[in-house]
C-alpha positions as CSV (number, residue, x, y, z in Angstrom):
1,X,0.0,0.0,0.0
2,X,1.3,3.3,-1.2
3,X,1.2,6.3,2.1
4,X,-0.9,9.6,1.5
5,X,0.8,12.7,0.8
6,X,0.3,14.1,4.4
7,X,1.1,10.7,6.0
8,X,4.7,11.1,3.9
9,X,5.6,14.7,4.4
10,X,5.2,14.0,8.7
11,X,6.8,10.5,8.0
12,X,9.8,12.3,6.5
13,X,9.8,15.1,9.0
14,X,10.1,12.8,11.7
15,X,12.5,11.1,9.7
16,X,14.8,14.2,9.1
17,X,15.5,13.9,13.0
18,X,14.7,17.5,13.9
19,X,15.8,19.3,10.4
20,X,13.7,20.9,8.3
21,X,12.7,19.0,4.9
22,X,12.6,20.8,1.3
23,X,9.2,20.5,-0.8
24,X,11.3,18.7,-3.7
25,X,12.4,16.5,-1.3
26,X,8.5,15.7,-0.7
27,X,8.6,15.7,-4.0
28,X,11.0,12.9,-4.7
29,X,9.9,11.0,-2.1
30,X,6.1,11.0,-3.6
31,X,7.4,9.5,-6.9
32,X,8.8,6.9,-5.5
33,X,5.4,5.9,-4.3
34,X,3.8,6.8,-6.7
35,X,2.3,10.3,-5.7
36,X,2.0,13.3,-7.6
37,X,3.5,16.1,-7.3
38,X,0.6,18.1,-7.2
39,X,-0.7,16.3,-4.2
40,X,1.9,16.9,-2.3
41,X,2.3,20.5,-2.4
42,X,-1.6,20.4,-1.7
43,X,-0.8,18.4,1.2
44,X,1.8,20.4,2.1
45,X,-0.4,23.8,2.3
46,X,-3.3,21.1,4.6
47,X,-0.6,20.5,7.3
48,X,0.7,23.9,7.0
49,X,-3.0,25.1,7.8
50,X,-3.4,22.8,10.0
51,X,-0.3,24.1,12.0
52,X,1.1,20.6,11.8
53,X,3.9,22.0,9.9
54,X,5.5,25.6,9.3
55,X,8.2,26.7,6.7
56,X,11.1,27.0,7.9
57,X,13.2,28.9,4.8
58,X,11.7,29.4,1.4
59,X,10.4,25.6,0.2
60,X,11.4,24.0,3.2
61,X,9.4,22.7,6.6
62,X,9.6,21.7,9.5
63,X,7.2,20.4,12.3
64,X,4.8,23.2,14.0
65,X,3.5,23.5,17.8
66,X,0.8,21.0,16.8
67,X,2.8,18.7,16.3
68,X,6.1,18.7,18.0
69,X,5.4,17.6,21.6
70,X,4.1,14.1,20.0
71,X,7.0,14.2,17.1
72,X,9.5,14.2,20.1
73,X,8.0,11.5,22.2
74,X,7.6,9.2,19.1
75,X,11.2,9.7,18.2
76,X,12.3,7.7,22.1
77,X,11.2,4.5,20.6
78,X,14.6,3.6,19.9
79,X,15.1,3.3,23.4
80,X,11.3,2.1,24.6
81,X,12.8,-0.9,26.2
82,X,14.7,1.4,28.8
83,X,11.4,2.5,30.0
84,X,10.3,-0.2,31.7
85,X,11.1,-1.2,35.3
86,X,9.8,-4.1,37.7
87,X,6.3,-4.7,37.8
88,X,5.0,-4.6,41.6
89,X,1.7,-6.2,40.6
90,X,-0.3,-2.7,40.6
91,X,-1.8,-0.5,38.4
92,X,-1.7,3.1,36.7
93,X,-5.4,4.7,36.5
94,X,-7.2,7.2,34.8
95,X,-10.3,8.6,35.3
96,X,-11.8,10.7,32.4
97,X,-15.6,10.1,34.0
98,X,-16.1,13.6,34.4
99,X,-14.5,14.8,30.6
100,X,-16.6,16.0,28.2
101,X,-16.9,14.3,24.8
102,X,-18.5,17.0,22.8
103,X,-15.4,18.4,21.5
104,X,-14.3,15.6,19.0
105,X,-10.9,17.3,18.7
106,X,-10.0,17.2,22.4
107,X,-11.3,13.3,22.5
108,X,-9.2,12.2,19.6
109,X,-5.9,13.9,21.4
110,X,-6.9,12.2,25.0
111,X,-7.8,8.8,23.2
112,X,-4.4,8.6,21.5
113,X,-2.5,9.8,24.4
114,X,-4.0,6.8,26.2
115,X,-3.8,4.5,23.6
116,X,-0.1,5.6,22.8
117,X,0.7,4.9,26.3
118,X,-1.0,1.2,26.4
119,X,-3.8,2.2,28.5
120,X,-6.7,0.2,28.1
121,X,-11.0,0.6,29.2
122,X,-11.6,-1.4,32.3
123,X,-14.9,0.3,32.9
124,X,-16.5,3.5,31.0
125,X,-14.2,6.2,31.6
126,X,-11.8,4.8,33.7
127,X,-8.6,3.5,32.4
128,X,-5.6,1.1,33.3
129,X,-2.1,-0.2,32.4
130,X,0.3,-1.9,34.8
131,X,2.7,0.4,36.8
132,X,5.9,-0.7,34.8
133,X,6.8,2.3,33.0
134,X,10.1,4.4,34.7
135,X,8.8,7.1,36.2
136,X,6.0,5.8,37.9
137,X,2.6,7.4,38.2
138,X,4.5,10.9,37.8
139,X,6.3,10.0,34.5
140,X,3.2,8.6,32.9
141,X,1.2,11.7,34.2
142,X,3.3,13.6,32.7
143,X,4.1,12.3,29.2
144,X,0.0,11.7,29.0
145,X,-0.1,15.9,29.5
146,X,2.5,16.3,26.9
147,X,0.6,13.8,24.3
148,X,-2.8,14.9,25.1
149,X,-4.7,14.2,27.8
150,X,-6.5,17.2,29.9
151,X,-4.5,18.2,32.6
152,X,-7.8,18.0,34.8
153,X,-8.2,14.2,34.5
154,X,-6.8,12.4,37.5
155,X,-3.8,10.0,37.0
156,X,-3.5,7.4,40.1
157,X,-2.4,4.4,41.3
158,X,-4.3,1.1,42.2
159,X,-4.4,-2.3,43.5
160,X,-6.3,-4.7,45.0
161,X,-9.1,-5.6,42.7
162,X,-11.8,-8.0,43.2
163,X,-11.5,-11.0,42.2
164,X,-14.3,-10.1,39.1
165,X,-12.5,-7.2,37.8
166,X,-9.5,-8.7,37.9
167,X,-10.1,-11.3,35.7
168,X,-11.6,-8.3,33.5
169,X,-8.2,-6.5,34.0
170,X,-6.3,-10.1,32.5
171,X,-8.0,-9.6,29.7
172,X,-8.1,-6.2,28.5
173,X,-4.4,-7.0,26.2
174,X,-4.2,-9.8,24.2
175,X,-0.9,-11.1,24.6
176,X,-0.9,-13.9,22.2
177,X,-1.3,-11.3,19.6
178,X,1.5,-9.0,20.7
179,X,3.8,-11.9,21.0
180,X,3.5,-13.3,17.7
181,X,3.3,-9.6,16.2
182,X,6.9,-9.4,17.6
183,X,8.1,-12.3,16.1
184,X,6.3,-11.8,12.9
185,X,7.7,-8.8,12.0
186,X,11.1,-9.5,13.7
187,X,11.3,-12.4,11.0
188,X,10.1,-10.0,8.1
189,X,12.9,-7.5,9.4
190,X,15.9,-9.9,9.4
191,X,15.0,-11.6,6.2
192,X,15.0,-8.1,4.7
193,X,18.4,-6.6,5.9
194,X,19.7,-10.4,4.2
195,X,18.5,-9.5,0.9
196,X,19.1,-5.6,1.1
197,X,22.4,-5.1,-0.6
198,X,20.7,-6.7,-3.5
199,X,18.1,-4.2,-4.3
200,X,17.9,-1.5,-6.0
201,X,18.4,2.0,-4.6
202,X,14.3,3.3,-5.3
203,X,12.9,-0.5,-4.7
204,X,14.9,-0.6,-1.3
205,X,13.8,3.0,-0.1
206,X,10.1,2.1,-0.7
207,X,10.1,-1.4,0.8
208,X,12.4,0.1,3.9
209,X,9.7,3.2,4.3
210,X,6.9,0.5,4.5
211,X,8.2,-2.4,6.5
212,X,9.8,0.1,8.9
213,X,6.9,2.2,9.5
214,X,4.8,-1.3,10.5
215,X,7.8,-2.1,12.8
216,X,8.2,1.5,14.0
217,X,4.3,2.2,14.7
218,X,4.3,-1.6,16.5
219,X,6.6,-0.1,18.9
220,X,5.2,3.5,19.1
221,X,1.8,1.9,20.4
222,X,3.2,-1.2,22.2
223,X,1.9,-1.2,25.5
224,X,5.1,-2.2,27.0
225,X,3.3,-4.7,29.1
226,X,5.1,-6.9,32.0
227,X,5.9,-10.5,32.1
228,X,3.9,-12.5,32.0
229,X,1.4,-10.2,30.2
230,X,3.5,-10.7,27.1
231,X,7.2,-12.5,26.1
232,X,9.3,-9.7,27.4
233,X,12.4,-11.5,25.6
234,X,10.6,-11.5,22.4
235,X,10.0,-7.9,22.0
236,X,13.5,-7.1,23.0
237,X,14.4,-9.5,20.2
238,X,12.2,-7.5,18.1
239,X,13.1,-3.8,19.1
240,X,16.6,-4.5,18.8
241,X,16.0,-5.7,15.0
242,X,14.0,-2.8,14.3
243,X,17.0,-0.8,15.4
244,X,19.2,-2.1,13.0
245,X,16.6,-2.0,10.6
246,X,16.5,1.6,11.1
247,X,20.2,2.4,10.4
248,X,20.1,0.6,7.0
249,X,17.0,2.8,6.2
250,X,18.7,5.3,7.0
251,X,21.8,5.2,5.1
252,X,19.2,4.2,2.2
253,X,17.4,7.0,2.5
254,X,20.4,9.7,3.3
255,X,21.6,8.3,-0.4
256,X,18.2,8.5,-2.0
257,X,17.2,11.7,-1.2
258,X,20.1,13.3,0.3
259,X,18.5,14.7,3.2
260,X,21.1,17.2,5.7
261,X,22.3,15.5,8.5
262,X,20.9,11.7,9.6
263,X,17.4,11.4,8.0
264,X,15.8,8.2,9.5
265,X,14.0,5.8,6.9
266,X,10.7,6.0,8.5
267,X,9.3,6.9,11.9
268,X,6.0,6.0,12.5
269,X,2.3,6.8,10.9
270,X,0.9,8.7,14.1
271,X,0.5,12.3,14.1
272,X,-2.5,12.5,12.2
């Protein structure tokens, strides 16, 4: 499946590791994929209004306030792993009983900030993940501000469940998935980077922009769930591929399209 323009120009922003990107090289990228260039400049003026992105110099952009806070947090999955610590057995809560779901824009930005962060609906309006994440309650108060979520929505720990919702709470994450997601795409990864070297320059950008973004965005919205949730080994095993994955997109990319500094072959499909 080819990307939309706007899903592309954010793609390659986050991609560009902080530095702004030129229109031709939105351009480029959209021919490779199949995209005309006339989308993409019409794409380009959507995100722009949207205040997704902003020039940055005559024909070249970079991310705007909209966008920025979740471009940065998406970038740490490289290191997702490190964030989790010991799981004590309880539980990060979050009531958003009280919030208001009239304004659809506000409920799509406190839904993916929950969803981003692995939370899942125990009852209506009230949800949980395990308290696993560095940072405890604090951390994951604060990075659900930064994604999102109203600042007037309470963020607490819990424990102790009945015996009825806690068999609710084993099955809000389907582990069986997750596991063989991990290993799925782990495999699709390393038999990739085997046949790389053999492809050529425009086939291996495309197919590194579309496997990577399924790896990246599997990690960007992994729960990060405990033992024995999921197989803790297995994603490791998986995010350390994806790593490596990564650098050989990006020297792919850096060759393709010649971006400044260390463009990234793909980060993930999630700002919009």
């Amino acid at each position: 499946m080819k990307p939309k323009a706007k899903n592309l120009i954010l793609d390659l922003l986050l991609a560009a590791s902080g530095e702004p990107i030129e229109a031709r090289q939105a351009v480029e990228a959209g021919a490779l994929f199949n995209i005309s260039e006339n989308s993409i400049r019409v794409a380009l003026v959507r995100l722009s209004s949207e205040g997704l992105i902003q020039a940055a110099a005559r024909g070249s952009y970079q991310f705007g306030d909209a966008a920025s806070d979740m471009a940065r947090d998406m970038a740490t999955w490289r290191h997702a792993d490190a964030r989790i610590r010991p799981w004590s057995g309880a539980f990060v809560m979050v009531s958003c009983v009280s919030m208001g779901r009239s304004d659809r824009s506000a409920l799509r930005r406190r839904m993916r900030a929950l969803d981003m962060l692995g939370f899942r609906e125990l009852e209506q309006g009230l949800f949980i993940r395990p308290d696993n994440i560095d940072g405890g309650v604090a951390g994951v108060r604060k990075r659900l501000h930064t994604l999102g979520l109203e600042s007037s929505a309470p963020v607490f720990l819990a424990s102790d469940f009945d015996a009825t919702r806690d068999a609710l709470v084993q099955r809000l994450w389907d582990g069986k998935s997750l596991n063989g997601a991990y290993h799925r795409l782990r495999t699709q990864l390393e038999a990739w980077l085997e046949r790389a070297e053999g492809l050529e320059l425009d086939v291996a950008a495309r197919e590194a922009f579309l496997l990577g973004a399924k790896a990246i965005r599997q990690i960007v919205f992994d729960p990060l769930l405990p033992e024995p949730f999921v197989d803790a080994a297995e994603r490791h095993r998986f995010i350390e591929v994806t790593r490596r994955f990564d650098e050989a997109g990006h020297d792919i990319w850096r060759r393709r399209f010649q971006f400044h500094g260390a463009g990234r072959a793909v980060e993930a499909k999630s700002l919009h």
